[in-house]
LOVO-631970 format. One record per residue: residue number from 1; residue in one letter; chain; z, y, x of N, C-alpha, C in turn. Coordinates in steps of 0.2 Angstrom, whole numbers, plus 5000, padded with zeros to 4 digits. Layout:
REM residues N
- NUM:A:A:Z:Y:X:Z:Y:X:Z:Y:X
...
//
This chain:
REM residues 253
- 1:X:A:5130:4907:5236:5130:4904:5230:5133:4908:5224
- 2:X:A:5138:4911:5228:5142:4916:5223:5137:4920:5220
- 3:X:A:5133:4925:5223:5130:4930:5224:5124:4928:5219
- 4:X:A:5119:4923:5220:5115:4917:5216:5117:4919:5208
- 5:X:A:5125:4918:5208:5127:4914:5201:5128:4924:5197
- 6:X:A:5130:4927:5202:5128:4934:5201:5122:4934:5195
- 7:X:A:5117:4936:5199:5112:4936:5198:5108:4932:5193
- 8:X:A:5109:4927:5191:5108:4925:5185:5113:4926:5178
- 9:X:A:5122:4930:5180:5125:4930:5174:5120:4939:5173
- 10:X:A:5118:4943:5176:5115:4949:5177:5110:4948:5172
- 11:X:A:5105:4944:5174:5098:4944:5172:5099:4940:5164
- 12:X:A:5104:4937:5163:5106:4935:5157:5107:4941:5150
- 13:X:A:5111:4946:5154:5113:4950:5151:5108:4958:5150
- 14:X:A:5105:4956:5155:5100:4962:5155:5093:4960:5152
- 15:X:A:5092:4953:5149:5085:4951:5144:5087:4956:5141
- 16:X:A:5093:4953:5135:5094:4957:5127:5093:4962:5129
- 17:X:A:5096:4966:5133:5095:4973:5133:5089:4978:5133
- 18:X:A:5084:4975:5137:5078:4976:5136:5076:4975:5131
- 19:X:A:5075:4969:5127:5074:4968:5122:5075:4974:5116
- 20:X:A:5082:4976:5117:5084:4982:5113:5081:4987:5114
- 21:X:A:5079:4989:5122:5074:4995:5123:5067:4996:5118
- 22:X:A:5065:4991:5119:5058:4989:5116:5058:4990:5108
- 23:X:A:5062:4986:5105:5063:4984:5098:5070:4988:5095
- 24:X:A:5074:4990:5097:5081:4990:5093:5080:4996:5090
- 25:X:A:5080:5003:5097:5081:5010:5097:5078:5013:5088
- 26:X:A:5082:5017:5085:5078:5018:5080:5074:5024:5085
- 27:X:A:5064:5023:5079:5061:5026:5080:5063:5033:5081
- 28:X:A:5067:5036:5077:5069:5043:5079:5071:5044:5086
- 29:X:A:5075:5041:5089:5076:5040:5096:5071:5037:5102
- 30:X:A:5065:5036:5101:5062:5034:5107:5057:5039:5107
- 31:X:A:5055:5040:5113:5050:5045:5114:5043:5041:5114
- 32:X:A:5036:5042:5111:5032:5036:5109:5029:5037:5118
- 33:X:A:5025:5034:5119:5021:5032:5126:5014:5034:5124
- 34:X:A:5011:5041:5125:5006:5042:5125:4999:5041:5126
- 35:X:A:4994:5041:5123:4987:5037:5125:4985:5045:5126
- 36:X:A:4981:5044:5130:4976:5051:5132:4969:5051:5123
- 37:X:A:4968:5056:5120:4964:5056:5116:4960:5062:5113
- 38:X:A:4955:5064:5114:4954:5070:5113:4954:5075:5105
- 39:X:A:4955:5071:5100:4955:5075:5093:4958:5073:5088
- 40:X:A:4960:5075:5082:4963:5073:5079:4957:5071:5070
- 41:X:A:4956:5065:5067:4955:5066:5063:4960:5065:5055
- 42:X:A:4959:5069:5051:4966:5071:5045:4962:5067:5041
- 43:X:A:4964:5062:5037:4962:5058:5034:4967:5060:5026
- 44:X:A:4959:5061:5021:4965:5061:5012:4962:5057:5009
- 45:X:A:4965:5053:5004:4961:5048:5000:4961:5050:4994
- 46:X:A:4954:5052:4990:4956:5054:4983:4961:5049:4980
- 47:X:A:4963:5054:4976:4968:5050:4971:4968:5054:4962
- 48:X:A:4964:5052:4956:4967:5044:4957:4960:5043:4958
- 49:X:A:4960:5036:4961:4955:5031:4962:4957:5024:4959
- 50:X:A:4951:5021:4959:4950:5012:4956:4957:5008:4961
- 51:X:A:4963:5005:4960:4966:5004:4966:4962:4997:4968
- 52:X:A:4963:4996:4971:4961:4991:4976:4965:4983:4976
- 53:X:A:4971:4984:4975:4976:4980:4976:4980:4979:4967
- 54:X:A:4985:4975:4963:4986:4975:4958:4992:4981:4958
- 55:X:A:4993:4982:4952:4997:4987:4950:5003:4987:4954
- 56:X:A:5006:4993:4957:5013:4994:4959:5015:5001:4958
- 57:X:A:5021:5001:4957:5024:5007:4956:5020:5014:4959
- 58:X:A:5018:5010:4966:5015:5018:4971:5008:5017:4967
- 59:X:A:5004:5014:4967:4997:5015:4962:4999:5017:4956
- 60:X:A:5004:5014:4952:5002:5018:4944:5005:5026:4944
- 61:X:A:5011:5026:4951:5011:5035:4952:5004:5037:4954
- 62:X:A:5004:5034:4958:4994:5039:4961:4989:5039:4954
- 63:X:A:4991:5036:4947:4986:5035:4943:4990:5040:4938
- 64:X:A:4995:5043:4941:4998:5048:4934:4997:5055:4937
- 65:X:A:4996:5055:4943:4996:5061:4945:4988:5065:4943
- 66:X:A:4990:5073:4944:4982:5075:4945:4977:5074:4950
- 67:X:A:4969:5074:4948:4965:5074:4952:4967:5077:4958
- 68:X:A:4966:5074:4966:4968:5077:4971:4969:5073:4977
- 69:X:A:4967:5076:4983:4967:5074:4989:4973:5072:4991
- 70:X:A:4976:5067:4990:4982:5065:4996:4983:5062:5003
- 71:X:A:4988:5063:5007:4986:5061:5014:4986:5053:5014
- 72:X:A:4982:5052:5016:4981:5045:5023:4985:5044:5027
- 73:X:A:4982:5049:5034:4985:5049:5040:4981:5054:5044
- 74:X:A:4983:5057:5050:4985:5058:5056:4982:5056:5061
- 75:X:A:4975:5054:5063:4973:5050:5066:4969:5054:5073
- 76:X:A:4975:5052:5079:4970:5051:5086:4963:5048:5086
- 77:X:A:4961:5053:5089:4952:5049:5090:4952:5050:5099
- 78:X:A:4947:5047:5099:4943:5048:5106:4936:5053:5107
- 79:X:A:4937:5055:5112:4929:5058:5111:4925:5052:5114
- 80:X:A:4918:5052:5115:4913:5049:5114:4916:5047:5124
- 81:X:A:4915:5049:5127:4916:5048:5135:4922:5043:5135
- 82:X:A:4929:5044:5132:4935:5041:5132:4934:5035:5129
- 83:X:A:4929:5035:5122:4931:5028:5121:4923:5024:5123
- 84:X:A:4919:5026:5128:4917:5022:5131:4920:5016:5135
- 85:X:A:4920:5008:5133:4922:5003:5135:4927:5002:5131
- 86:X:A:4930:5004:5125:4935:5002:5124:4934:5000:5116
- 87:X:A:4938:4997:5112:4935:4990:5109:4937:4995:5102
- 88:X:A:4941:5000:5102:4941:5006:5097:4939:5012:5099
- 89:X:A:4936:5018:5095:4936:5024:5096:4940:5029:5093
- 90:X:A:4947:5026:5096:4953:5029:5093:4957:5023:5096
- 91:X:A:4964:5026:5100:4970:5023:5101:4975:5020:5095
- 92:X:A:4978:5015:5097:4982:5013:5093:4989:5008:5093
- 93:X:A:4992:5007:5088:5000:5005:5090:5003:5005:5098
- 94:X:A:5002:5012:5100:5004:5013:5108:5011:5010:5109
- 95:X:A:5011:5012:5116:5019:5010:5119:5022:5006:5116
- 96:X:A:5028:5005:5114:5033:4998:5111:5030:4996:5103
- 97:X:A:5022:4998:5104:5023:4997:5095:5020:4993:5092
- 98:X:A:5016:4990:5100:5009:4985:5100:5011:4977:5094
- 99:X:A:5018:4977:5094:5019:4970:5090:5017:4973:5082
- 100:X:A:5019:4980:5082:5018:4980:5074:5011:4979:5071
- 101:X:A:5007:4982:5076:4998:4976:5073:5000:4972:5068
- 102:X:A:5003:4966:5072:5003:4958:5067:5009:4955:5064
- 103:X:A:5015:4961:5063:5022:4961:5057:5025:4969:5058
- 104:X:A:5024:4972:5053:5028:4978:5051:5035:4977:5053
- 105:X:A:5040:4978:5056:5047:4977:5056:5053:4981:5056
- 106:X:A:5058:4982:5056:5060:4988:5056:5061:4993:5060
- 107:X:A:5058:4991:5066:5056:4994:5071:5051:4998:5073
- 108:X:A:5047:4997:5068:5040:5000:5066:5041:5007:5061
- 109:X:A:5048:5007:5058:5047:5012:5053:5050:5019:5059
- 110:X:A:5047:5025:5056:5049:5033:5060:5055:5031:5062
- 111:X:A:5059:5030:5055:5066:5034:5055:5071:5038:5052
- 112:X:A:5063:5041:5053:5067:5049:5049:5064:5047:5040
- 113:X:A:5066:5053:5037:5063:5054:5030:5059:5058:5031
- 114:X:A:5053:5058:5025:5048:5059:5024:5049:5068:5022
- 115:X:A:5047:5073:5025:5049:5080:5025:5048:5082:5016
- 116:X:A:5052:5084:5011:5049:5086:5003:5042:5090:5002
- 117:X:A:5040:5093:5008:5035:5099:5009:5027:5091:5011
- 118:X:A:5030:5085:5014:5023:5082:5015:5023:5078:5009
- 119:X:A:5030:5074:5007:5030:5069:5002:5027:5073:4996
- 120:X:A:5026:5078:4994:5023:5080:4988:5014:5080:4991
- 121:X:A:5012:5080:4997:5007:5079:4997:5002:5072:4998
- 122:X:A:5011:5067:5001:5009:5060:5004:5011:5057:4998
- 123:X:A:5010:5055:4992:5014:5050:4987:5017:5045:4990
- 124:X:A:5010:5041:4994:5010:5033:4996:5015:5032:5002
- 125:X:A:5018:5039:5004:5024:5038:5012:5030:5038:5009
- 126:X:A:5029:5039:5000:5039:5040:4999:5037:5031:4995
- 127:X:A:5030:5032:4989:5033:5026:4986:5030:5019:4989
- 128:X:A:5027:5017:4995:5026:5014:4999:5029:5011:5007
- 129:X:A:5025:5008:5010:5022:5008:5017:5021:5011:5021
- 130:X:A:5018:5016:5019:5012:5020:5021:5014:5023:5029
- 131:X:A:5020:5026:5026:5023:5032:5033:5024:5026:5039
- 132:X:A:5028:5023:5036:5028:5017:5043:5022:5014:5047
- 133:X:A:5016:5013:5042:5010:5011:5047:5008:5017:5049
- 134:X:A:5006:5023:5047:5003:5029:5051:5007:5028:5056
- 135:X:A:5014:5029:5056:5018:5031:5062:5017:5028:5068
- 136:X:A:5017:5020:5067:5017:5013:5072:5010:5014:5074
- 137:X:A:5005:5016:5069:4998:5015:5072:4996:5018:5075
- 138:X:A:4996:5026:5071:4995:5031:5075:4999:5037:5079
- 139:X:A:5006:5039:5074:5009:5042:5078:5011:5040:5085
- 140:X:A:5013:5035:5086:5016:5032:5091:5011:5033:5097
- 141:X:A:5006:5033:5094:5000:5037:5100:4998:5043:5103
- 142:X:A:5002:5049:5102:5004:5055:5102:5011:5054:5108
- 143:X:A:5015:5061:5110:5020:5063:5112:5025:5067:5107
- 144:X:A:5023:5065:5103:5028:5068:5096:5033:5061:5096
- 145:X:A:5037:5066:5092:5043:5059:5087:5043:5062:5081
- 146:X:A:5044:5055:5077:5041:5056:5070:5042:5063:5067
- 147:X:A:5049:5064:5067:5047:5072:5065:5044:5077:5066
- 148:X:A:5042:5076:5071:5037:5082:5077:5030:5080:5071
- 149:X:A:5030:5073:5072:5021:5069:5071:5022:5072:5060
- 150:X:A:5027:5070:5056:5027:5072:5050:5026:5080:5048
- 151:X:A:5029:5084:5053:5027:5091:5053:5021:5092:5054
- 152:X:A:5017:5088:5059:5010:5090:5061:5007:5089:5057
- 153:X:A:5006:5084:5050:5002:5082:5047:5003:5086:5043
- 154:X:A:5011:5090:5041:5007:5094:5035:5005:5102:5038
- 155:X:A:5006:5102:5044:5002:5109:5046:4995:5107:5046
- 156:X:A:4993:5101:5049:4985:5100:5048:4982:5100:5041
- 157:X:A:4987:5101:5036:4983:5100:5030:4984:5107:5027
- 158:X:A:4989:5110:5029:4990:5117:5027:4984:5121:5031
- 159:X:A:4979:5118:5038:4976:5122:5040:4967:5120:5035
- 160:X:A:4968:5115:5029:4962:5117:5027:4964:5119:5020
- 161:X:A:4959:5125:5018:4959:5129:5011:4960:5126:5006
- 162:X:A:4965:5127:5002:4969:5123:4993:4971:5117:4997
- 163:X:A:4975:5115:5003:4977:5109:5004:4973:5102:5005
- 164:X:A:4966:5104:5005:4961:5097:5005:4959:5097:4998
- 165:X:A:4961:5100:4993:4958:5099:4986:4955:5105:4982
- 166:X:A:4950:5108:4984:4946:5115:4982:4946:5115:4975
- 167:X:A:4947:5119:4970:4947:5121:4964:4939:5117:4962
- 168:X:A:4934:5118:4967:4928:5115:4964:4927:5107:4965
- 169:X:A:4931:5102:4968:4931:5096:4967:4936:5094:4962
- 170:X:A:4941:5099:4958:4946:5097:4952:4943:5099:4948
- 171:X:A:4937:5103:4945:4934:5106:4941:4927:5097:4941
- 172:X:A:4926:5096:4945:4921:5090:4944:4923:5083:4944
- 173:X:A:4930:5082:4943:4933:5078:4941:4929:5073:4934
- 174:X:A:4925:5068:4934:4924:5064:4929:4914:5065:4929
- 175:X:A:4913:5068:4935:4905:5070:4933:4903:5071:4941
- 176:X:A:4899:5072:4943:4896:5071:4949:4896:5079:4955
- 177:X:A:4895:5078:4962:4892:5082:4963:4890:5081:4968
- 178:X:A:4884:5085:4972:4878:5083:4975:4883:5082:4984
- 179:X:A:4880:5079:4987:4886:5077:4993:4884:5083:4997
- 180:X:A:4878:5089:4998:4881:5091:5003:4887:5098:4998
- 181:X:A:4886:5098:4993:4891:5104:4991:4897:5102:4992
- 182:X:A:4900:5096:4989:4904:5093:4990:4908:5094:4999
- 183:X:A:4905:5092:5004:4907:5093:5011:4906:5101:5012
- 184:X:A:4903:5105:5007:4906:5113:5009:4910:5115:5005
- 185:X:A:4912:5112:5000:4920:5114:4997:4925:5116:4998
- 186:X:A:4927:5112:5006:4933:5114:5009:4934:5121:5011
- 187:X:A:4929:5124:5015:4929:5129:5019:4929:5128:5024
- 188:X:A:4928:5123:5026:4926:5123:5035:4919:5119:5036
- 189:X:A:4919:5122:5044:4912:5121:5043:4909:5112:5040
- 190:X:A:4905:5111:5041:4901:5104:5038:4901:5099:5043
- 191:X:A:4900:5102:5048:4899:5096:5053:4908:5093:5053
- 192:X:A:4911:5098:5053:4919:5094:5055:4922:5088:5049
- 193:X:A:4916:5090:5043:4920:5085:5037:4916:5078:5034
- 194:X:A:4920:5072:5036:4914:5069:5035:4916:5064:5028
- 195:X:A:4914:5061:5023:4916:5058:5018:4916:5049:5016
- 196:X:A:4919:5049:5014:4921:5040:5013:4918:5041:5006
- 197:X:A:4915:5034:5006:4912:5034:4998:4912:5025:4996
- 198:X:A:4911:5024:4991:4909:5016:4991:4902:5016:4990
- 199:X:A:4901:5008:4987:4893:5006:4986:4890:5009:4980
- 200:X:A:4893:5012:4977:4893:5014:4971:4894:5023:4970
- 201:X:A:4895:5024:4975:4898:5032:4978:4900:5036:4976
- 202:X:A:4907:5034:4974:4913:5037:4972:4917:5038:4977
- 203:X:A:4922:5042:4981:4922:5045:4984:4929:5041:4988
- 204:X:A:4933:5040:4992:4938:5036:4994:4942:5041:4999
- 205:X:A:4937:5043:5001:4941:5051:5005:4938:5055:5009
- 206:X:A:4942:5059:5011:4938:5065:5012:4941:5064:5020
- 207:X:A:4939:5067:5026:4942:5068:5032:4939:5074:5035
- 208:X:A:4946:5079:5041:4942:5082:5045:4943:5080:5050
- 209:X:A:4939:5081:5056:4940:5082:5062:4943:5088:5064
- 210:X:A:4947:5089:5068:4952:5094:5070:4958:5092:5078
- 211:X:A:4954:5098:5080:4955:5102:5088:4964:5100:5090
- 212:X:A:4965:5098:5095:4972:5098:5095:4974:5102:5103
- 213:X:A:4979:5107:5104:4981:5110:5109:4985:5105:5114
- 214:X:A:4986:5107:5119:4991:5105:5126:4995:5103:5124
- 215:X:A:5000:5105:5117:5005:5099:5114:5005:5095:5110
- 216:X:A:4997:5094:5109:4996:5089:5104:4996:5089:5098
- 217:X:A:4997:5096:5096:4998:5099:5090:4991:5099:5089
- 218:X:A:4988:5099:5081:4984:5099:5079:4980:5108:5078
- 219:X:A:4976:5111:5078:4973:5118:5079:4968:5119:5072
- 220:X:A:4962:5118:5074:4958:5120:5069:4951:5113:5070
- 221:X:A:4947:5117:5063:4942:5112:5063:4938:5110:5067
- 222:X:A:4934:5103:5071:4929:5104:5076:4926:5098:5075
- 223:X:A:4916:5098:5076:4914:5096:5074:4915:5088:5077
- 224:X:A:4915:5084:5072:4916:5075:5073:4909:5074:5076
- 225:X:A:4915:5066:5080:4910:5063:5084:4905:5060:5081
- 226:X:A:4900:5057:5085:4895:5052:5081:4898:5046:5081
- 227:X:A:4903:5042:5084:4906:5037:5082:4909:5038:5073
- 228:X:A:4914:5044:5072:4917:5047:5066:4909:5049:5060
- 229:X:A:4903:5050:5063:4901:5053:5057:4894:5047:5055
- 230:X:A:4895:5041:5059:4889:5035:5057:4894:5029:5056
- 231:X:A:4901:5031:5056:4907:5026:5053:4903:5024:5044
- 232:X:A:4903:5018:5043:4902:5020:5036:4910:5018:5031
- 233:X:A:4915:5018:5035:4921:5021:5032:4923:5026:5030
- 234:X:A:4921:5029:5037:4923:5036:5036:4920:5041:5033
- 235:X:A:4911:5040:5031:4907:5042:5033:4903:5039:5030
- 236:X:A:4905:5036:5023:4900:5031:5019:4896:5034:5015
- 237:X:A:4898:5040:5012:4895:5045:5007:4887:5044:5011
- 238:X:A:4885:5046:5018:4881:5048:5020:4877:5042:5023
- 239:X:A:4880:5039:5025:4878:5032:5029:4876:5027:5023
- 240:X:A:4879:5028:5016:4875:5025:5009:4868:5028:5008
- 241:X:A:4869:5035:5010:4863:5039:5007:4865:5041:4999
- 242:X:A:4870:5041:4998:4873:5046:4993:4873:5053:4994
- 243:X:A:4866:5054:4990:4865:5061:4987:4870:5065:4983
- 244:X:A:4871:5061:4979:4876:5064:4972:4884:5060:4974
- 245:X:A:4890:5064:4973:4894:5058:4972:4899:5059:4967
- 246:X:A:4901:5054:4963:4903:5057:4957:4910:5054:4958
- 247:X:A:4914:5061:4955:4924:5061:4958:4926:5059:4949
- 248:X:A:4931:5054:4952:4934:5049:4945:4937:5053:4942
- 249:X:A:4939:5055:4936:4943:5057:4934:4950:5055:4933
- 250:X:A:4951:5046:4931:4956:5044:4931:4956:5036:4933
- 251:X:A:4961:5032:4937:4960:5024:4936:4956:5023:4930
- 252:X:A:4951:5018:4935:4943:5014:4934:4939:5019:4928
- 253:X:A:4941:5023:4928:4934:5028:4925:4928:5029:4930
//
């Protein structure tokens, strides 16, 4: 009986705790729980663009700055064989992070601050959300911890030429250009770069696919999957049949 009544003051005491494992730890202190994935795609969304959403502080900053590619995200893909059966082609909110899907909580956010070397290239990670959804979404899908994973993304962007925004996409700012010069702009090859665009085919961002080594680290560019390059998010430029795509020069121009 004694022993019984043990065992239940234990198992009382050791819920919460658990509970703390899952949810408390700040993210800088947990180590994420890895999904196996084979490549990295670096996601930049032109800015400025049309926003989407009514005015806020982080859009009228994205609409003051200059023309230019800023980060998205960091995103784990699958190759074609890996995401055979499975309901995305790409992992997401891994290990303890699965609740943030359906509420952002404080547990969801990195942790750490946002590095000054990325926050000048991420606007939307200092004046927003942002950094905490990649993290929980994607980060958390890696073996990195946040600072590992905010380090990666700005060496992935430092491995493509002018930072993701080549002197010949800031020069055609408010006028068009033919989509495949556009996807050789960057300087890497074609196949790896694939383009967002709306119905109208203005541009929403640019992405590459890019090779990542044994720790997860991101390397160089390598050609996207066919899941990645018949996405018409990812990939709408092309899967529109956008010839031509004309880069805004400024909110709703």
């Amino acid at each position: 009986m004694q022993r019984a009544a043990l065992l239940v003051k234990a198992r009382i005491v050791c819920w919460p705790l658990a509970l703390a494992a899952c949810h408390g730890a700040p993210a800088s202190q947990r180590t994420p729980q890895a999904s196996t994935f084979g490549y990295y795609l670096l996601a930049m969304t032109w800015s400025p663009a049309t926003p989407a959403t009514p005015a806020t502080p982080a859009t009228k900053d994205q609409c003051a700055r200059a023309p230019a590619f800023t980060l998205h995200g960091l995103w784990p893909n699958y190759t074609e064989a890996q995401a055979a059966g499975k309901p995305h082609a790409w992992p997401q909110f891994c290990g303890g992070f699965a609740h943030c899907e359906q509420t952002e909580d404080a547990s969801c956010a990195p942790g750490v601050a946002v590095p000054p070397a990325l926050a000048a290239l991420a606007p939307a990670y200092v004046n927003g959300t942002l950094a905490t959804h990649e993290w929980s979404k994607h980060g958390s899908c890696t073996r990195m911890t946040p600072g590992e994973f905010f380090a990666a993304e700005l060496a992935a962007i430092h491995a493509i030429p002018h930072d993701a925004t080549p002197e010949t996409v800031r020069a055609a700012a408010g006028h068009d250009l033919a989509r495949d010069e556009l996807q050789r702009a960057f300087g890497v090859p074609p196949e790896a770069v694939v383009l967002g665009c709306t119905a109208t085919c203005e541009p929403t961002q640019v992405a590459f696919c890019i090779a990542k080594d044994e720790r997860e680290q991101p390397t160089s560019p390598t050609p996207c999957t066919p899941s990645v390059t018949s996405s018409d998010y990812d990939n709408g430029c092309a899967v529109r049949s956008c010839e031509r795509v004309r880069i805004p020069a400024s909110c709703g121009s």
